[in-house]
Each structure stands twice: as C-alpha cells, then as structure tokens.
C-alpha positions in Angstrom: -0.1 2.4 -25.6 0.5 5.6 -23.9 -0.1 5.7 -20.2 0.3 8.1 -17.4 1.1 7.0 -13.7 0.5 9.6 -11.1 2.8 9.0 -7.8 6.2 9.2 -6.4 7.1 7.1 -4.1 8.5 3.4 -3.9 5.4 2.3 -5.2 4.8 3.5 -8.2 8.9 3.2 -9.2 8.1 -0.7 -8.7 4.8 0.2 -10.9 6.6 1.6 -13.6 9.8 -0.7 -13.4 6.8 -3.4 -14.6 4.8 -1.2 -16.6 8.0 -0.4 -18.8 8.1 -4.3 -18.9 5.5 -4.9 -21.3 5.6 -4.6 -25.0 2.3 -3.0 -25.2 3.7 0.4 -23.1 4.7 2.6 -25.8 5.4 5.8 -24.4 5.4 5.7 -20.0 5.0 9.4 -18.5 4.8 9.8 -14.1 3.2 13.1 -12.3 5.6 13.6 -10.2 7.7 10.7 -10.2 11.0 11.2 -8.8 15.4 10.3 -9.3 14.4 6.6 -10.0 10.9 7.0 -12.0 12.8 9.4 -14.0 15.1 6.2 -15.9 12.2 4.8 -16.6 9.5 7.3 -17.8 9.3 11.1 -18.7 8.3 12.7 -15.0 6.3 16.0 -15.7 5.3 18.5 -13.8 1.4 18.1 -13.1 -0.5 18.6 -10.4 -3.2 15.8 -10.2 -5.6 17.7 -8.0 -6.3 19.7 -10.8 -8.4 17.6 -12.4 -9.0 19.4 -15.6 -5.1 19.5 -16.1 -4.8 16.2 -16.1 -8.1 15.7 -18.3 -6.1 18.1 -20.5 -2.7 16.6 -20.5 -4.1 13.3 -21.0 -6.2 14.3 -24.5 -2.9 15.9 -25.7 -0.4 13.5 -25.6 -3.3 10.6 -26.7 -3.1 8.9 -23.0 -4.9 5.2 -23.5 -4.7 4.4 -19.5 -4.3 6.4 -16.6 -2.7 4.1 -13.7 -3.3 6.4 -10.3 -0.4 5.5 -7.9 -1.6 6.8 -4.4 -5.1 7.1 -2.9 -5.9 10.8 -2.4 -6.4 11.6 -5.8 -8.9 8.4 -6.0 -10.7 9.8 -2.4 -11.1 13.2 -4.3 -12.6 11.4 -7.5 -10.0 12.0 -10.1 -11.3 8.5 -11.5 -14.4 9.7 -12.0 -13.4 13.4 -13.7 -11.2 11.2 -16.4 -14.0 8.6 -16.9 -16.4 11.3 -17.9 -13.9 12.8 -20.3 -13.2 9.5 -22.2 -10.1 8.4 -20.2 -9.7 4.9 -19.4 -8.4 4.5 -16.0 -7.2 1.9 -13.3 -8.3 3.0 -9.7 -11.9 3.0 -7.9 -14.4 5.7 -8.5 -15.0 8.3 -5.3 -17.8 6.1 -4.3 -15.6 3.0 -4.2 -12.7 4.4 -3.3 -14.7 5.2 0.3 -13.6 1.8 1.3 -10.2 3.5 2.5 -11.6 7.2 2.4 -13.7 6.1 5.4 -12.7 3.2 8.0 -16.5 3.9 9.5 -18.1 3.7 5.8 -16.1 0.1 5.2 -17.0 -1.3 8.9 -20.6 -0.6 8.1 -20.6 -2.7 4.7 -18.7 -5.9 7.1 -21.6 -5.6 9.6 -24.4 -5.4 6.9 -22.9 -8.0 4.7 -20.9 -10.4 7.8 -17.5 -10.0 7.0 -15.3 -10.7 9.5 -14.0 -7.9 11.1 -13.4 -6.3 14.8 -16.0 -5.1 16.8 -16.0 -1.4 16.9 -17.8 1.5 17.5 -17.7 4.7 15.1 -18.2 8.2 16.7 -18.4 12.2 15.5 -18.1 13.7 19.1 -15.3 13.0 21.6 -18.0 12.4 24.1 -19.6 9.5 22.6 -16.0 8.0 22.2 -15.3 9.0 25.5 -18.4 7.2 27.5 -18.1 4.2 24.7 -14.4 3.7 25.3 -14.8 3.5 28.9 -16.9 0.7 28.4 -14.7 -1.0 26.4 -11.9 -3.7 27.4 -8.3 -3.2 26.8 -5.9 -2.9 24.6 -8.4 -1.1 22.3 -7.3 0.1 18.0 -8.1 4.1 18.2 -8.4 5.3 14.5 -8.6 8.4 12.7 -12.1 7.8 10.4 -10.2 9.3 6.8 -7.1 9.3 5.4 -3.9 9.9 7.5 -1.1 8.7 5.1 -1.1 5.0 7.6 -0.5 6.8 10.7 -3.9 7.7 12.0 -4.3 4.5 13.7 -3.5 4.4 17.7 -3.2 0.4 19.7 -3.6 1.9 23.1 -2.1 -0.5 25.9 -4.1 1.2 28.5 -7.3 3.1 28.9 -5.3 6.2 29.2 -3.8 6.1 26.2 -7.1 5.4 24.4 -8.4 8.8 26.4 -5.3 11.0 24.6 -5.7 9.3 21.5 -9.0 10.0 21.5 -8.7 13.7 22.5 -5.6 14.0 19.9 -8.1 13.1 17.1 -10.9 15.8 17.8 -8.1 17.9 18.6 -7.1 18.1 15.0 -4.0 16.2 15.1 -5.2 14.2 12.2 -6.7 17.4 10.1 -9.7 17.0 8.4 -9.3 12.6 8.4 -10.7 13.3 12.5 -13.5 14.4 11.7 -15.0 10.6 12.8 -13.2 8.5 15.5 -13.7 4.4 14.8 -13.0 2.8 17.9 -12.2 -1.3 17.6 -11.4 -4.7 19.5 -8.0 -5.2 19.4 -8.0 -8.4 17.6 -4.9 -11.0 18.0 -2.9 -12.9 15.4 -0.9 -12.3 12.6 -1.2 -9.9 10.1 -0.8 -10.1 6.6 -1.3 -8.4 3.2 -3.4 -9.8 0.4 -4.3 -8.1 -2.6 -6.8 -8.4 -5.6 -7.1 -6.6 -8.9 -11.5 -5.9 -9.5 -13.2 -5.0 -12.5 -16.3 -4.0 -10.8 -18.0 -7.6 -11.1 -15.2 -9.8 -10.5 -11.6 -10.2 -8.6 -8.3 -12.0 -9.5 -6.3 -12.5 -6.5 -2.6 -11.5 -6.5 0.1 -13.0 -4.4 0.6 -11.9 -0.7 3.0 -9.8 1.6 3.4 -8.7 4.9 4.3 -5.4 6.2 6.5 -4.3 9.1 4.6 -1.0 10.1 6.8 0.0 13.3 9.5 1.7 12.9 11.9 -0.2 15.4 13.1 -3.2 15.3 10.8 -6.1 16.8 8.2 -4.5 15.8 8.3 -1.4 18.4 7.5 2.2 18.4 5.4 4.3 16.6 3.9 3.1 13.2 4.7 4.4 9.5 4.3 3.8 6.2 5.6 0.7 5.9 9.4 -0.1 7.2 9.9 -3.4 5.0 7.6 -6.2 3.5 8.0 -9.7 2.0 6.1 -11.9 -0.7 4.6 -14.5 0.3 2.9 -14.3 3.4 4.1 -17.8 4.9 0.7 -17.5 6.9 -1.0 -17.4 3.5 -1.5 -20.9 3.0 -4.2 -21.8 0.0 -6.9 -23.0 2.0 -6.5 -19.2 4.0 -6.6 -17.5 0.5 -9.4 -19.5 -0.6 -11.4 -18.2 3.1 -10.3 -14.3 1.9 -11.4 -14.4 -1.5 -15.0 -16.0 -0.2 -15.5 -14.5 3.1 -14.0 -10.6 2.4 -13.3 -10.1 -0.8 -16.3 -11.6 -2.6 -18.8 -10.2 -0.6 -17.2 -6.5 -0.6 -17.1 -6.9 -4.7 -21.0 -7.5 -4.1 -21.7 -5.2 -1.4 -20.2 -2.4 -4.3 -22.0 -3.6 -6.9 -25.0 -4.0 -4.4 -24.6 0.7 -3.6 -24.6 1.5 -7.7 -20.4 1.7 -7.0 -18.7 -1.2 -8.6 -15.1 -1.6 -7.5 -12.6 -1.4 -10.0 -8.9 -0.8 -9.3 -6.7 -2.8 -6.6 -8.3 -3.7 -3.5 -5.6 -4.3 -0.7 -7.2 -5.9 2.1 -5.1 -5.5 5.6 -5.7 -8.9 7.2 -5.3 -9.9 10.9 -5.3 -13.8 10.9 -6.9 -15.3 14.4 -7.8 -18.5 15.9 -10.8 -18.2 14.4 -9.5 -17.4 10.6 -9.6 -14.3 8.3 -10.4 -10.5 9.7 -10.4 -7.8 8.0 -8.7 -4.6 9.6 -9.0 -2.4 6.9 -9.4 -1.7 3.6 -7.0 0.4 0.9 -7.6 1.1 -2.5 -4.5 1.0 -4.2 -1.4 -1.0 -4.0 0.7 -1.0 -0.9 4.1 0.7 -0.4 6.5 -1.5 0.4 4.1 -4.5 -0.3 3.9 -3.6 -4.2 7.8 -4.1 -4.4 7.9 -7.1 -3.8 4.9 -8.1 -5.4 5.9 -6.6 -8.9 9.4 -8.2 -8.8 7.4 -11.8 -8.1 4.8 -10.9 -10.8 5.0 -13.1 -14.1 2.1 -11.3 -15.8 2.4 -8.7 -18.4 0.7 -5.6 -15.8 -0.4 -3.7 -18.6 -2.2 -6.5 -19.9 -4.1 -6.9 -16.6 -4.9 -3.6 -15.4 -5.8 -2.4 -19.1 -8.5 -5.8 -18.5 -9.4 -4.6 -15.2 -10.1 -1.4 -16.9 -12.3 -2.7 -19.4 -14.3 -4.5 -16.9 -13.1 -7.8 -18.9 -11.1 -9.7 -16.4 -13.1 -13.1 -17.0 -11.2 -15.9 -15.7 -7.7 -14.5 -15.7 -5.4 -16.0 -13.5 -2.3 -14.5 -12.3 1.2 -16.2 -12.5 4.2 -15.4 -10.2 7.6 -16.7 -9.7 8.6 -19.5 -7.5 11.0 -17.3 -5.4 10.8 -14.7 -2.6 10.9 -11.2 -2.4 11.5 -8.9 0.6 12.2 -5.0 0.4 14.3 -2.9 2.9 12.8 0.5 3.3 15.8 3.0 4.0 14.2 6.3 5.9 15.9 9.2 6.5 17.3 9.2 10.5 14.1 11.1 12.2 11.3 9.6 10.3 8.3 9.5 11.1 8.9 12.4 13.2 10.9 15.7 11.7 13.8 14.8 9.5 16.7 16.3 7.5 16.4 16.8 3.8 19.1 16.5 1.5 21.9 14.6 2.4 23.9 12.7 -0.5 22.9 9.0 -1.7 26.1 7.7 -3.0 26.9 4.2 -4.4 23.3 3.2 -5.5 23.9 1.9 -9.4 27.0 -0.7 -7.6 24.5 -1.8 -5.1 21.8 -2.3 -7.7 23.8 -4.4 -9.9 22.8 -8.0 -9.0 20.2 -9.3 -11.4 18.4 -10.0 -8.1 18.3 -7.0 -6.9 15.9 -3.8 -7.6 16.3 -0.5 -5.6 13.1 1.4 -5.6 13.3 5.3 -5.0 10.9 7.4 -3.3 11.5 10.3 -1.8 14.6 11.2 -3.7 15.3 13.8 -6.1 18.1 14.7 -9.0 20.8 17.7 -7.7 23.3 17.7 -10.6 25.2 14.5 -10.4 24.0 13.4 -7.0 21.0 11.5 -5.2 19.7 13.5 -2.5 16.7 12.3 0.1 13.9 14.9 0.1 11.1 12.1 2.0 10.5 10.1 5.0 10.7 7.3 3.4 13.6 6.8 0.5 14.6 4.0 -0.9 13.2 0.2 -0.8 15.7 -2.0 -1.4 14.5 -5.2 -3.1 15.9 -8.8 -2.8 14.7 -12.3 -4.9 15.6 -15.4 -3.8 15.0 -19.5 -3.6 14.1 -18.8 0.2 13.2 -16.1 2.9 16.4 -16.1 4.4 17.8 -15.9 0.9 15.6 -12.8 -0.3 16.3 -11.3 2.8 20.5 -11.8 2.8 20.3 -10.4 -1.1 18.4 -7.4 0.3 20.7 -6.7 3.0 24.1 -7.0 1.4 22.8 -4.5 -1.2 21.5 -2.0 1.6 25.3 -2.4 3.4 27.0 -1.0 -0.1 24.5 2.0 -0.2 26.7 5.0 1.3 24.1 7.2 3.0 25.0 8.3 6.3 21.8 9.8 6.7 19.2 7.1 6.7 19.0 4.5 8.8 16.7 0.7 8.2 15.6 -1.9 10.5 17.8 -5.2 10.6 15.1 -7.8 11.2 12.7 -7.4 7.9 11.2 -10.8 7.9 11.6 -12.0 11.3 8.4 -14.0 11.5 8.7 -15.6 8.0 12.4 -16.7 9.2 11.6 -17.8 12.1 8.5 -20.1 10.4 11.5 -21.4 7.5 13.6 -22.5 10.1 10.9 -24.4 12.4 9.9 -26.0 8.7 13.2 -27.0 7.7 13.4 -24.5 4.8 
C-alpha cells in the first residue's frame, strides 16, 4: 500500500515511525515532513492547501490512503477534494471536522444533544461578550471561536483579564480564528486526553494521555502546544472510559450522523474530569501532539490496518490492543517559545541518546544542514520514554533528554507530576 502523510511535526514522526511498522505500507511518502520523517519516508515538497496538487500527486504515484497529520488542511476540506477524486483518506470531512474548526459549532451540538460540558456563552461582537462577561463569575475560560494552533484559549483569574482577553480577540490577535468569542465556566478537576478512531457510524476507543499545556514548570505561564504528555491517564480508570465513550463520544458519533456529516478520522476529546464525572472542554479532529507519542509507542495494533478500516467505514467490533507499560514524552522547545525564538542552532548527540530500545526521539521542527540537526520550530524534539511504571517512563525519558547536546532549547523537569504523585500514594 502506498500512503501519503501530510505534517511535520512530532506527531506525524510518531505517525510514520508506526505506519512504517506494518507490513501492509509499501512505499511511505510525508508533505513536508522534516530531519526525523525523512529516515523513515520520502518527504516531498507539496503544498497541501493546494488541493488539486495533492489530488494530482496522489493519482501519480498510485496513493491507496492519505493519512492527514494536522487539522488545517481537514478545516479547509482537503478530505472532501480527495474523496471526490477517488482517494481514500483518514481525517473528517469540512463538515465534521467543524468540531475543532468551531468551539461555538461543537458547544451547540453538547447543548442540543446533553453532553456534558461548561456553561458558556458564544458571541460575534465584543459588546455582547463584554455585557455577558460582566455577568459572569470568576475565573472565567476566554476562547478564540477557530483555530489558533492551542493557544487561542485565555483562563482569566480576574474580571480584568477576561476584559483584555476579550478586547485582544476582536482586536485580531487571533486573525481570522476571532472572528467569534466563546466565553465558558471555568470548570475544576483534572484533565485528561482520550481519544477514538470513527468510521462515521461507530468508534474504537484508544488508550489515554494527558498533556502539560504550560509552558513552566507546575503547570505556570502561558499555554502551548503541548510541553510533555504520558499514557495512561491514571485518572482514566475503566468505569470513567466507559462514562466517555457513552456520555461524549457516542452521542457526538450520532449528533454527526444526525447533520448528514458522519465523523470519520480521530476524534480527540479534551476532558476535564469533576466531582460530578466527564466534561468535555473541547473537541480536535486529529491526533494530539505530544499525546500521539506516546500513544503510538503503547500501540500493539498494526495502524495501517486500523485507519485503512476506519477509512472504509468497516471498523465493526475491532478492539484495540496496547502494551502493558507507560509512555511519557519530553517536548524540548527552543529557549523563547511560545513567544519569538532563535532558529538554527545545532542538535548534536541525538542517534547516542536514541539508542535505548526504550527510547524514541520524535522530531518536529528540525531540519537537515549538511551533517547537522538544526531547530527551525517552537517546538523540536519529543523525547519518548517506555517503562513498567510512571516514574520509570519518565526516568528513561529524562536520561535520554540529559545526553541531547543542544544549548539552545530548554524542557520542563516535572512531565508527569500528577501521575507520580498518584503512583506513589498507590504504592506503585
């Protein structure tokens, strides 16, 4: 089988690292890719928001599935353009993929079909906000209604900061993803990650994660894309899953099905557990970055096998195996991020820290100059761990990040902390 997987970051290296796995991936090609991808597929030079390149790319070199990596190009209906020309792909149609294209358009379908989710408020004037915020108690969640690349959401401590927030989006400080402000309760608990792959009708779950979205350690300062993550989710426990799969992810399968727009593709629900169980905060369409690290090195199943199903609308009763260990990942950034950051400074000593057999490093943004590894992202490396515990995964993970020689990223030390905590009160 001859596939194409569009993406470059951590993501869809731990995507191809599994998709290479199987015996059923013939030839593996990545649009962009990037230093990592690049060992394991033929990266080419195609830009995916041209739609009829791709389309034409893909009937060329006999492409049997099209894995898209990253949401944009699922929000701008790529899915749909290669479905129409005969492609098979894995990722949501534009109609589906609304569910994270639109935080307003996915708190509408909890409200009409009671999933559990915040209270909230969704507003196309800053006025409106404005007079509904001030009625609101706080802390209050201040989000940017479209896509933002995970940093369009605001917790405001005080009413103040709710105000700028508020005033930033309209401003434009989000682009075109403020053109709608969704205004929500601040709900309290834990968070967590859990994922599902849909073939428009039914959904296998996967396993779970949990994300570190700050960028300081104990879970301070502004959020990003995603800092670190580990699989499971100790909060996860199988009567939780079991609430998920019937009180979210069911229904939102239906609710699809229900508007004419099945879902097929990943659906990654962002979970706030409460006293009171399950809440959805959000919705995204495609696998998470750094959660997806973790999960493919725990994953048992041949993922061609099972996206190719997912595909095909066939997933019948498939259930999805994993291995009895833990996985976390260490996102290494470049010093800056998420703010303004240097480009490229020198990665050196990556293939001796890679070595363990339990150890993957993921690239992202990282790019080939002659001999060396040099960061062009935010975001650059994910550093993945397996072991028979937490505090194993995570000690695996760390003493491969401390042989990395790159002076100019830095990582948080406390990936984890929660789970760790949790093994220790258990006894693990």
């Amino acid at each position: 089988m001859n596939i194409l997987l569009t993406g470059s970051g951590g993501r869809e290296h731990a995507l191809a690292w599994k998709l290479q796995q199987s015996p059923k991936c013939e030839k593996l090609f990545c649009a962009p890719g990037n230093a990592g991808i690049a060992k394991l597929a033929e990266c080419i030079d195609l830009n995916v928001s041209d739609h009829p390149a791709v389309i034409g790319f893909c009937q060329k070199n006999n492409i049997d599935l099209v894995v898209v990596g990253p949401e944009a190009p699922l929000v701008a209906g790529l899915a749909d353009d290669l479905k129409a020309a005969g492609t098979r792909v894995f990722g949501p149609v534009k109609a589906a993929a609304m569910l994270e294209g639109s935080k307003g358009f996915t708190k509408d379908i909890c409200a009409k079909y009671n999933i559990p989710t915040a209270a909230y408020g969704r507003f196309s004037n800053e006025a409106d906000a404005l007079a509904y915020l001030a009625e609101q108690p706080v802390p209050i969640v201040v989000k940017a209604d479209g896509l933002a690349a995970g940093k369009g959401v605001i917790v405001a401590e005080t009413r103040k900061q709710a105000q700028k927030a508020v005033k930033d989006i309209f401003s434009g400080l989000f682009g075109d993803a403020g053109a709608e402000v969704v205004i929500e309760e601040c709900l309290v608990g834990e968070e967590a990650s859990f994922f599902a792959i849909c073939d428009g009708e039914r959904a296998v779950s996967l396993a779970t994660a949990q994300d570190h979205k700050r960028v300081g350690v104990g879970d301070t300062g502004p959020n990003t894309g995603g800092m670190g993550a580990y699989s499971p989710a100790p909060v996860m426990t199988d009567a939780m899953v079991k609430r998920v799969e019937d009180e979210i992810i069911n229904p939102t399968i239906k609710a699809m099905k229900d508007m004419g727009s099945p879902f097929c593709g990943v659906l990654f629900a962002g979970l706030m557990i409460t006293d009171k169980g399950p809440e959805l905060i959000e919705y995204n369409v495609r696998f998470g970055d750094p959660e997806c690290q973790v999960l493919m090195m725990r994953m048992e199943d041949d993922l061609v096998e099972l996206l190719s199903a997912a595909a095909d609308g066939n997933l019948g009763n498939r259930q999805t195996k994993w291995k009895k260990l833990h996985a976390m990942t260490i996102v290494m950034a470049a010093k800056g991020y998420p703010g303004s950051y240097d480009k490229g400074s020198v990665i050196g000593n990556l293939e001796n820290a890679g070595r363990p057999d339990n150890i993957e490093i993921f690239h992202a943004g990282t790019a080939q100059k002659g001999d060396d590894i040099i960061a062009i992202g935010g975001r650059v490396l994910n550093v993945t761990g397996l072991g028979c515990t937490i505090c194993e995964a995570r000690d695996n993970a760390y003493a491969a990040v401390e042989n990395i020689n790159w002076p100019g990223g830095f990582y948080r030390n406390d990936i984890g902390w929660r789970a760790l905590e949790r093994e220790k009160t258990d006894g693990g």
